[in-house]
C-alpha positions in Angstrom: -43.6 6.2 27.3 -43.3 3.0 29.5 -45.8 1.5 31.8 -44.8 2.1 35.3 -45.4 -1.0 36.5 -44.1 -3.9 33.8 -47.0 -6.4 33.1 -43.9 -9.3 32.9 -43.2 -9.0 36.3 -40.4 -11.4 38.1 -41.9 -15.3 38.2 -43.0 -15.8 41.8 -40.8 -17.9 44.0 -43.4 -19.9 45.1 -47.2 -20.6 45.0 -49.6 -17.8 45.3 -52.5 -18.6 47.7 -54.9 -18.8 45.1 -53.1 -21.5 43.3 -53.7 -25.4 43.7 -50.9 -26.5 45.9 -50.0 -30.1 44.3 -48.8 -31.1 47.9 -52.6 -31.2 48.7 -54.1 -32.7 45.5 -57.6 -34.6 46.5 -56.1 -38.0 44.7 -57.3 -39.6 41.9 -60.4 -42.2 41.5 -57.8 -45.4 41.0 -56.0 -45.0 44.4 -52.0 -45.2 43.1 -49.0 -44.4 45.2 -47.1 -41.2 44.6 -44.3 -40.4 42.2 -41.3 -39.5 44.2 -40.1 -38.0 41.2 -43.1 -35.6 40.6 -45.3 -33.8 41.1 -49.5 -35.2 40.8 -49.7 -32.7 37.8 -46.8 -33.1 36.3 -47.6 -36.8 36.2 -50.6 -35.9 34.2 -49.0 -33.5 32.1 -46.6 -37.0 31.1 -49.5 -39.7 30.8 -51.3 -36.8 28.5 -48.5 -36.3 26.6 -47.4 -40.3 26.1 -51.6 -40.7 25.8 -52.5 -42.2 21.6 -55.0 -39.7 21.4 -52.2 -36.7 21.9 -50.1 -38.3 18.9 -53.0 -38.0 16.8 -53.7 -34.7 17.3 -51.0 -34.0 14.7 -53.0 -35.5 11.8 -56.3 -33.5 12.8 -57.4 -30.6 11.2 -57.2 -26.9 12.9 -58.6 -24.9 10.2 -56.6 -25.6 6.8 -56.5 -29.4 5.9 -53.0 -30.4 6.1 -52.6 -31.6 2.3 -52.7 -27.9 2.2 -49.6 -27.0 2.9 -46.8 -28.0 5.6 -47.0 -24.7 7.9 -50.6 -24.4 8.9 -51.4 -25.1 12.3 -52.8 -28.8 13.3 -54.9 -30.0 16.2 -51.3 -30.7 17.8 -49.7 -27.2 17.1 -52.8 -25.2 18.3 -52.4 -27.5 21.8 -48.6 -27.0 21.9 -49.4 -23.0 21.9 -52.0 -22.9 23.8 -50.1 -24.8 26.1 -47.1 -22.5 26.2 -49.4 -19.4 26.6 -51.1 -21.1 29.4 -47.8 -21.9 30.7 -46.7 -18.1 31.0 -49.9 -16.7 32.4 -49.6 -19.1 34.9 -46.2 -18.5 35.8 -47.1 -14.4 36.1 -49.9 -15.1 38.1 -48.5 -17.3 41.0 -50.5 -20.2 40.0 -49.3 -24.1 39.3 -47.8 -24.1 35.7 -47.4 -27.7 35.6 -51.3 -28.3 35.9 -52.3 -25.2 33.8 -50.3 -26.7 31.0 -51.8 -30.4 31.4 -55.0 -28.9 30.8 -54.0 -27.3 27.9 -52.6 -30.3 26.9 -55.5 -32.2 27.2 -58.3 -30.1 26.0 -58.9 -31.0 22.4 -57.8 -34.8 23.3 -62.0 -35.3 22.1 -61.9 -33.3 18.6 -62.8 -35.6 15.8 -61.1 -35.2 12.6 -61.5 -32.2 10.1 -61.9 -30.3 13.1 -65.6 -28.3 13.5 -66.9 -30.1 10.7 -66.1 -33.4 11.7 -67.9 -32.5 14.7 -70.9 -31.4 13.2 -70.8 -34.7 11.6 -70.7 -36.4 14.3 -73.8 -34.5 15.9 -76.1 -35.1 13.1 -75.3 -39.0 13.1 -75.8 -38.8 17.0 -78.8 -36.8 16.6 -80.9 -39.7 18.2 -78.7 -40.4 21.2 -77.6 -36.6 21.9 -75.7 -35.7 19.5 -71.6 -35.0 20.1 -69.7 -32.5 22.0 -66.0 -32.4 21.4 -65.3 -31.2 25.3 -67.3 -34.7 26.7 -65.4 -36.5 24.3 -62.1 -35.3 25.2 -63.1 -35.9 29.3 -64.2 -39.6 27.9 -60.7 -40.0 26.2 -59.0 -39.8 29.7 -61.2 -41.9 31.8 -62.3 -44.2 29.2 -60.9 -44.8 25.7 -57.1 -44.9 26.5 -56.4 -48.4 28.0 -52.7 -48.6 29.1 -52.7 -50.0 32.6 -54.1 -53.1 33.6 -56.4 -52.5 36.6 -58.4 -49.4 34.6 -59.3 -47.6 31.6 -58.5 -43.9 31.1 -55.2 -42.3 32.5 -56.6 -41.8 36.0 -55.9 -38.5 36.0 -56.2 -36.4 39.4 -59.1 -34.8 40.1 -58.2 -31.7 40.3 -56.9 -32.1 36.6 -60.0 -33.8 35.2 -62.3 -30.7 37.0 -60.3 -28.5 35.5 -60.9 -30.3 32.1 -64.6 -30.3 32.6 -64.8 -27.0 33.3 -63.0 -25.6 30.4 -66.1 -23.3 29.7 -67.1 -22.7 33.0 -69.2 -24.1 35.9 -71.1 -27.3 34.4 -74.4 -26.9 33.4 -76.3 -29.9 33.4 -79.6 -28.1 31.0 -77.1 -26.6 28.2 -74.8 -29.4 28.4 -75.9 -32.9 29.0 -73.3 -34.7 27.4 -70.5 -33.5 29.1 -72.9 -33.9 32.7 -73.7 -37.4 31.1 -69.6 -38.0 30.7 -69.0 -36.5 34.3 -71.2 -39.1 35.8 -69.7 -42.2 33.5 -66.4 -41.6 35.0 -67.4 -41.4 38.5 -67.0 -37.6 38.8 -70.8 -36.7 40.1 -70.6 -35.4 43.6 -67.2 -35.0 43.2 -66.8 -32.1 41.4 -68.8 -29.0 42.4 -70.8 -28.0 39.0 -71.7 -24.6 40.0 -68.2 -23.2 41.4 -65.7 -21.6 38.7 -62.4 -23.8 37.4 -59.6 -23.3 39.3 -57.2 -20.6 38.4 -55.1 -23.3 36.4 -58.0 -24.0 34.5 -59.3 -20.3 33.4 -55.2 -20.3 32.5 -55.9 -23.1 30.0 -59.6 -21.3 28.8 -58.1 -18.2 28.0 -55.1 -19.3 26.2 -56.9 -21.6 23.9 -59.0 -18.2 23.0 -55.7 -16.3 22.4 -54.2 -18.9 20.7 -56.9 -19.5 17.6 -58.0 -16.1 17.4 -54.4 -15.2 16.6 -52.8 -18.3 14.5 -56.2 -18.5 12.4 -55.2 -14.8 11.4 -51.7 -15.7 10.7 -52.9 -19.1 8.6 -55.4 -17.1 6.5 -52.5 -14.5 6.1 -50.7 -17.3 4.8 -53.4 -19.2 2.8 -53.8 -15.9 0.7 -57.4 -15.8 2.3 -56.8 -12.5 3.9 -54.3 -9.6 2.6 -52.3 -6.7 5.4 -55.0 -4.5 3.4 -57.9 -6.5 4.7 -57.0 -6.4 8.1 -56.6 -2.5 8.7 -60.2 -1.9 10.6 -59.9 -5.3 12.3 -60.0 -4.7 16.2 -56.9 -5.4 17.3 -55.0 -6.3 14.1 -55.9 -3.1 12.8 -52.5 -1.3 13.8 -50.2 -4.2 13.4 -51.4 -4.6 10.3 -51.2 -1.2 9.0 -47.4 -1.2 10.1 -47.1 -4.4 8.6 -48.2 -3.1 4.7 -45.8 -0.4 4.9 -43.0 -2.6 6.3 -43.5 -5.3 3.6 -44.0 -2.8 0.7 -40.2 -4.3 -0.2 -41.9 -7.6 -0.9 -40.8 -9.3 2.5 -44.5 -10.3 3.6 -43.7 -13.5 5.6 -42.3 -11.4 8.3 -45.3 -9.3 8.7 -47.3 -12.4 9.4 -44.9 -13.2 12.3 -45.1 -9.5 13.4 -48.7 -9.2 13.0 -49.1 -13.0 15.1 -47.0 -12.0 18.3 -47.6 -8.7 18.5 -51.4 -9.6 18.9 -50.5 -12.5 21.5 -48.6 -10.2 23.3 -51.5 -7.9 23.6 -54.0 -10.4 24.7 -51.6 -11.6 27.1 -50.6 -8.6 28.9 -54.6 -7.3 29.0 -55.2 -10.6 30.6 -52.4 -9.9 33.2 -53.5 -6.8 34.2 -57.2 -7.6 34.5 -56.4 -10.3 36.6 -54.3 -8.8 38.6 -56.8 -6.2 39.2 -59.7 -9.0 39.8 -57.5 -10.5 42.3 -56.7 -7.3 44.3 -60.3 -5.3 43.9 -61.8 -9.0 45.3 -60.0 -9.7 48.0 -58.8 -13.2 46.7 -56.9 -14.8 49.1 -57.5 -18.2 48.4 -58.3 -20.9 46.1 -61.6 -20.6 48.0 -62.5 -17.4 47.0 -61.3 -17.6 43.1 -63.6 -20.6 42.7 -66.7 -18.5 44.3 -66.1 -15.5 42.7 -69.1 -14.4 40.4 -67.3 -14.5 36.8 -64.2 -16.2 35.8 -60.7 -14.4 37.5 -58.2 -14.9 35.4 -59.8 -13.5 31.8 -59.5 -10.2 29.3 -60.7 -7.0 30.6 -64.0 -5.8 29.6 -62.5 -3.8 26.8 -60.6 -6.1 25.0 -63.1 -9.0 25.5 -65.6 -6.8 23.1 -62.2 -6.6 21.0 -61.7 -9.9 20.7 -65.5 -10.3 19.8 -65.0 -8.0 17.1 -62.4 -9.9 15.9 -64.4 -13.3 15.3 -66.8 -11.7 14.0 -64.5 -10.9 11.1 -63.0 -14.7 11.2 -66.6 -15.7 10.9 -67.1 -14.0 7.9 -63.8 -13.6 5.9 -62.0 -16.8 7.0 -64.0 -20.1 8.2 -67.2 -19.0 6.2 -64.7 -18.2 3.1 -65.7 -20.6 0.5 -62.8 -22.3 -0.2 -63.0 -23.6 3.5 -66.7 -24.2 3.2 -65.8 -26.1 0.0 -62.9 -28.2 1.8 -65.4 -28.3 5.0 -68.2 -29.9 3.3 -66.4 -32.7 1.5 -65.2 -33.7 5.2 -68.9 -33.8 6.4 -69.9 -35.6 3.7 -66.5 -38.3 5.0 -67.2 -38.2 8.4 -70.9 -38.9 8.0 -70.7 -41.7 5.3 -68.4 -43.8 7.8 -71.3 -43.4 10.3 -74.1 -44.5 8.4 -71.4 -47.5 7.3 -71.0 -48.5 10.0 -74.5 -48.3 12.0 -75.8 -50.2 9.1 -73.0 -52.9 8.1 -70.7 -53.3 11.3 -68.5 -56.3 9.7 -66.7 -52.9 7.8 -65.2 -51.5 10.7 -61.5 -52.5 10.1 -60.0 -55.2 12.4 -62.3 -57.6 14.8 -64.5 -54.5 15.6 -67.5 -55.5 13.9 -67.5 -58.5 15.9 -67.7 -57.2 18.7 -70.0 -54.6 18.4 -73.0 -56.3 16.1 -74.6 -57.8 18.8 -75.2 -53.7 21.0 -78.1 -52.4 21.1 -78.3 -49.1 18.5 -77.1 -46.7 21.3 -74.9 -48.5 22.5 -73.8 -49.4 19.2 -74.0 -45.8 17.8 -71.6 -44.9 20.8 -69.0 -47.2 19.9 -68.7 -46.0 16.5 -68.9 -42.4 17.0 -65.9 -42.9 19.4 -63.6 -44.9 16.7 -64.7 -41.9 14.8 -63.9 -39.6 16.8 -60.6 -40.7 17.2 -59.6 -40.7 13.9 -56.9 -38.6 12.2 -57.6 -37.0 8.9 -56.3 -39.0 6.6 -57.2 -42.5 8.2 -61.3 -41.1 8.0 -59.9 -40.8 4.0 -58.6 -44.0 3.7 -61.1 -46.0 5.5 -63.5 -44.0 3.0 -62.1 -45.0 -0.2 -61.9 -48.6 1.0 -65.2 -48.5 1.5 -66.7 -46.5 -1.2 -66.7 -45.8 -4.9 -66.0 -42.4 -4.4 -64.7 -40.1 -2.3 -65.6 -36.5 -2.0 -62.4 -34.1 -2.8 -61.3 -32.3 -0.3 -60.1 -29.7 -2.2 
């Protein structure tokens, strides 16, 4: 039987009223004059796209190192889908698509390489200064470490675009997360930006695509990395039925397109739950404006109860069958090991850092100088932290 009322419904011709209209975008902190060729948001979508830190995305690890094999998903890949998912919600739910998908463009911009366990790196060698938090980072990246114009740093990104980006978990919280409150105020964002409010629609648009997108490709990857069989998946919340269809489909011995099958037919789940819970949120609350989705008491645009203790379920069993499986605890600790020997390197003997570096930085205090280096760490790809460790060391540990 089919739904009576379609969750893809017709695009909207315009706005809805709880969308940011870009007409009436609050500016940016360098004062520039308008684009008559675009949009505000659009222009940030282009300055994240043509930003270095976006082109290195493709040479940072998602989950599988990328010696591993040519179709895993990257840093860049996992943005380019979450983008396009955030895209589409967007467009169903009236709001500006242009801004949702420069926020999902820009969200990883801070990831170090080797993904979680570069950052986990990176916190242990920043233990004395605060450690590292790959959200801060990436808000630092766009007001800070990208120099292309020649009256600021950063890519003076609207406001509305860099709240958004703050807020990609939710309201700011200055106790649990003093980095990224630390990064807000460096960039001239405190007072500006109203911590305890939600994100914008745009935003949660961004959020909950990043969560659909890795929860499903990291399925379709360890389908693909022989870490997980159709077999494994038959109990899974959520998979559990695709997967099930796709054993008895593949019994012929054509497995690759169960993977595909499996992968969209979970997105399009997740999607269409998020549409109608939304849509429900918006009409059972009265939201009428952008107003009233940013004072609402939980996020708007989000999975329904249900399937949010689905999707729970479902890391749970990523957790333990897929980024706790050893060979990716193997390949993970061989890029800690990286990640924190170029620290220590550095901190100790700053004449190593590559290029006229050292010579500028050998004279900062340890903070300071700590900083410096965990940036140029963090904006490493993959297999420049490799080389810079075999120029600098004996030995480097095998990643597998």
């Amino acid at each position: 039987m089919q739904p009576t009322t379609p969750f893809w419904q017709p695009a909207p011709r315009g706005l809805a009223p709880w969308a940011l209209e870009p007409s009436l975008s609050r500016g940016r902190v360098h004062g520039e004059a308008g684009c008559p060729m675009r949009t505000p948001y659009q222009r940030d979508r282009d300055r994240i796209v043509h930003a270095t830190a976006f082109r290195r995305l493709n040479y940072k690890t998602q989950v599988f190192l990328l010696h591993e094999g040519d179709h895993y998903r990257s840093r860049l890949t996992h943005t380019l889908e979450v983008a396009q998912i955030s895209r589409a919600l967007a467009r169903q739910l009236g709001l500006d698509e242009d801004l949702a998908e420069a926020l999902a463009l820009a969200h990883d911009l801070g990831h170090p390489p080797f993904g979680h366990a570069g950052e986990r790196a990176l916190g242990r060698a920043m233990g004395r200064w605060g450690g590292f938090d790959h959200n801060a980072q990436s808000l630092r990246v766009v007001t800070r470490l990208e120099r292309k114009y020649w009256g600021w740093d950063g890519l003076n990104l609207t406001f509305e675009t860099l709240e958004g980006l703050v807020k990609h978990n939710g309201p700011v919280r200055s106790d649990t997360e003093p980095l990224l409150a630390r990064a807000v105020a460096e960039a001239g964002l405190a007072g500006r930006i109203e911590d305890d409010l939600q994100a914008p629609g745009e935003a949660q648009c961004a959020a909950i695509a990043d969560d659909i997108a890795y929860n499903n490709h990291d399925i379709d990857d360890a389908l693909r990395a022989g870490l997980l069989r159709f077999e494994d998946l038959g109990d899974v919340p959520i998979a559990g039925n695709f997967a099930r269809d796709a054993a008895v489909r593949a019994a012929g011995g054509d497995t690759r397109r169960g993977y595909y099958e499996i992968n969209r037919r979970m997105i399009t789940a997740m999607i269409e739950d998020v549409l109608a819970a939304s849509r429900e949120r918006i009409a059972a609350g009265g939201i009428g404006t952008v107003d009233a989705l940013r004072r609402a008491p939980r996020p708007v645009i989000g999975f329904s109860d249900g399937m949010a203790v689905e999707v729970a379920g479902l890391r749970r069993f990523l957790f333990a069958h897929v980024y706790r499986h050893e060979r990716v605890m193997t390949a993970m600790r061989a890029a800690e090991a990286i990640v924190g020997d170029l620290f220590e390197r550095y901190f100790a003997e700053p004449s190593a850092l590559p290029g006229e570096r050292g010579a500028l930085w050998v004279g900062l205090d340890e903070a300071r100088r700590a900083g410096a280096i965990s940036d140029f760490i963090a904006g490493m790809t993959d297999r420049f932290a490799e080389a810079e460790h075999r120029r600098l060391f004996d030995a480097t540990p095998d990643l597998g």
